[in-house]
C-alpha positions as CSV (number, residue, x, y, z in Angstrom):
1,X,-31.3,7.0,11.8
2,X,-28.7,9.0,13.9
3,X,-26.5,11.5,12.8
4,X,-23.5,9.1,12.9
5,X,-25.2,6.6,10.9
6,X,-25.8,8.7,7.9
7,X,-21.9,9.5,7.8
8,X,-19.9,8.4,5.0
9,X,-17.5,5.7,6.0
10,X,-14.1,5.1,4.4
11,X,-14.4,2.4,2.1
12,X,-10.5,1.9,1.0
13,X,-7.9,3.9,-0.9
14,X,-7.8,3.8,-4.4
15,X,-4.3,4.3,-6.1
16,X,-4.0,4.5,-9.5
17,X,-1.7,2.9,-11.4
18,X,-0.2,1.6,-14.8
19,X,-0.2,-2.0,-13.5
20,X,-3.4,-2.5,-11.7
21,X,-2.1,-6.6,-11.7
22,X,1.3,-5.7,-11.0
23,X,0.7,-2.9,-7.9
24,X,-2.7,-5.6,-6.3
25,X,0.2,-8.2,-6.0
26,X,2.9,-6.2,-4.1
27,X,0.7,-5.0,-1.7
28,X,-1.2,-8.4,-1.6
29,X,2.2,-9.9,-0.7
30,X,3.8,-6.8,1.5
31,X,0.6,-6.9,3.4
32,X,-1.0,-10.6,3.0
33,X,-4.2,-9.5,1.4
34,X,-6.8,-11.5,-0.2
35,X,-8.3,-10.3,-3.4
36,X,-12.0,-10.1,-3.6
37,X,-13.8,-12.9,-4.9
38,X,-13.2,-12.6,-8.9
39,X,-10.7,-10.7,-8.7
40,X,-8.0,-13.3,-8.5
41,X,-5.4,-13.7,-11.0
42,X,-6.2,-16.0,-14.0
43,X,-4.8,-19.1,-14.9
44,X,-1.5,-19.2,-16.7
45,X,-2.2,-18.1,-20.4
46,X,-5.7,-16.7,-19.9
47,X,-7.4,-13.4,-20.2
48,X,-6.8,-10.7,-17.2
49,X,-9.3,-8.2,-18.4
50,X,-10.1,-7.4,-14.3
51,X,-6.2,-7.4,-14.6
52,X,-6.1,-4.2,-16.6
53,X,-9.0,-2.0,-15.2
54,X,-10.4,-2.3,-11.1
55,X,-8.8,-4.6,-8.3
56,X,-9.7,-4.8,-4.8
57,X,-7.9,-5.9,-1.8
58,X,-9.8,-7.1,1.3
59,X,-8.0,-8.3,4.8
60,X,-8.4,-12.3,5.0
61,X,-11.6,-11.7,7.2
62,X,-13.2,-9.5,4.4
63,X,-13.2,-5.6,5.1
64,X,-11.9,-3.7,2.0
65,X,-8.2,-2.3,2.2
66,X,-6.9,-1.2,-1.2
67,X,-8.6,-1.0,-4.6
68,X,-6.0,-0.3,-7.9
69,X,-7.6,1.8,-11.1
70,X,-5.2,1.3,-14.2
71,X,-5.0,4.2,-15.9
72,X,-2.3,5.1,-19.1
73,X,-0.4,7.4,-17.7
74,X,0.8,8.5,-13.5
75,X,3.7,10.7,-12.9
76,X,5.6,9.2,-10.4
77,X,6.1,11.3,-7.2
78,X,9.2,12.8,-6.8
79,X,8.9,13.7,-2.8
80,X,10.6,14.0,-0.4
81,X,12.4,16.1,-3.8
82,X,10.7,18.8,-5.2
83,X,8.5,18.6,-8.1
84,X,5.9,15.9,-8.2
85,X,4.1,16.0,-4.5
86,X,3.2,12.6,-2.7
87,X,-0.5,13.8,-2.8
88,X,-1.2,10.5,-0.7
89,X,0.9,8.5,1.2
90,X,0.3,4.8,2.9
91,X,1.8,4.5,6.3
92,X,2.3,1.1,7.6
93,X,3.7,0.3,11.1
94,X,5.6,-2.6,12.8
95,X,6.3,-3.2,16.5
96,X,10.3,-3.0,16.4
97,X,13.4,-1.7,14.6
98,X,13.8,-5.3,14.1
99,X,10.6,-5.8,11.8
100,X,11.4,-2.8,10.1
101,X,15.3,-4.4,9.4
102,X,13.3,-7.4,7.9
103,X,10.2,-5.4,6.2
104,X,12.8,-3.5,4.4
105,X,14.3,-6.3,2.8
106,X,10.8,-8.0,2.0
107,X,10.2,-4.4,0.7
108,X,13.2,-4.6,-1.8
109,X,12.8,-8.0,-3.0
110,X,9.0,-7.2,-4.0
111,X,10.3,-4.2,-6.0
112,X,10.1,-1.6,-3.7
113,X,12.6,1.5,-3.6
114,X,14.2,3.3,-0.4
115,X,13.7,6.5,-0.8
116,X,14.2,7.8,2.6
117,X,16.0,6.1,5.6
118,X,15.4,7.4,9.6
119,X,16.4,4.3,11.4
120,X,18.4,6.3,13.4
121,X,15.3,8.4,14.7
122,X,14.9,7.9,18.0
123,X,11.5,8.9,18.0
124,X,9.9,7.1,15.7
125,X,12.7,5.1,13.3
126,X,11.2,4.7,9.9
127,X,11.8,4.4,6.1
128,X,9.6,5.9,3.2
129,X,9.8,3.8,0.0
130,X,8.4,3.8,-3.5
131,X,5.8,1.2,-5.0
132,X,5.9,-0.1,-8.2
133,X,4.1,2.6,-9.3
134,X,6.1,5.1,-7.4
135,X,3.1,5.7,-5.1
136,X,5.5,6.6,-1.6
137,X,4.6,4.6,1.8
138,X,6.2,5.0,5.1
139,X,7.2,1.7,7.5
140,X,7.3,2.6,10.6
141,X,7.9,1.3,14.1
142,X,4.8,2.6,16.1
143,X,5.4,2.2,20.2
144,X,1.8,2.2,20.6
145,X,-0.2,-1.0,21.2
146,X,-1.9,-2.1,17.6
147,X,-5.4,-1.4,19.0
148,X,-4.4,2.3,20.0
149,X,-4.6,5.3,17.7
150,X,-2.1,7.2,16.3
């Protein structure tokens, strides 16, 4: 075994939350996830004890994305304000100030909040925004090829 194969490797991000349910279904529909097998919602009426506890998130090919832990209490971020720091922040990217134009409103109708707006950036136009739980993520257009890192 080499070196590099007795690294840890990133698994996903975990974000906590007061909703586990409510956060795995904004990002599963912001980001068309898949949840992993048995982790589904239930049907209509049932039980969602998986609901209130540990969720994961897994791209429609498998690999592990986003995992939610409910816990009782979170105090929201207040950043880019004083106060309450982001701690951890998501960034997402699109290919042009046109996605972002129609990621911000499927952003808003999925109960997202604006909470900073840089369209006008040149550079790099972009727009942070709150979760449901107030975690903050950034949408940004990225002028690199999807392949390329940042």
């Amino acid at each position: 075994m080499t070196d590099q194969d007795s690294r840890p490797r990133l698994c996903q991000v975990v974000l906590d939350c007061p909703d586990a349910r409510a956060l795995a279904e904004f990002y599963r529909a912001l980001l068309g996830l898949v949840y992993r097998p048995g982790d589904e919602p239930p049907e209509a009426g049932a039980d969602d004890e998986r609901g209130r506890d540990w969720l994961v998130l897994r791209t429609p090919g498998g690999a592990s994305q986003l995992a939610f832990q409910q816990v009782d209490e979170l105090p929201e971020a207040t950043w880019p304000q004083d106060g309450v720091p982001q701690q951890l922040h998501l960034d997402l990217t699109v290919p042009s100030v046109e996605d972002l134009r129609t990621q911000h409103d499927r952003v808003l109708s999925l109960g997202g909040r604006l909470l900073l707006d840089r369209m006008d950036d040149e550079e790099e136009p972009l727009r942070v925004y709150a979760d449901l739980a107030g975690h903050p993520f950034c949408v940004f257009v990225s002028r690199r090829g999807a392949s390329e890192p940042l």
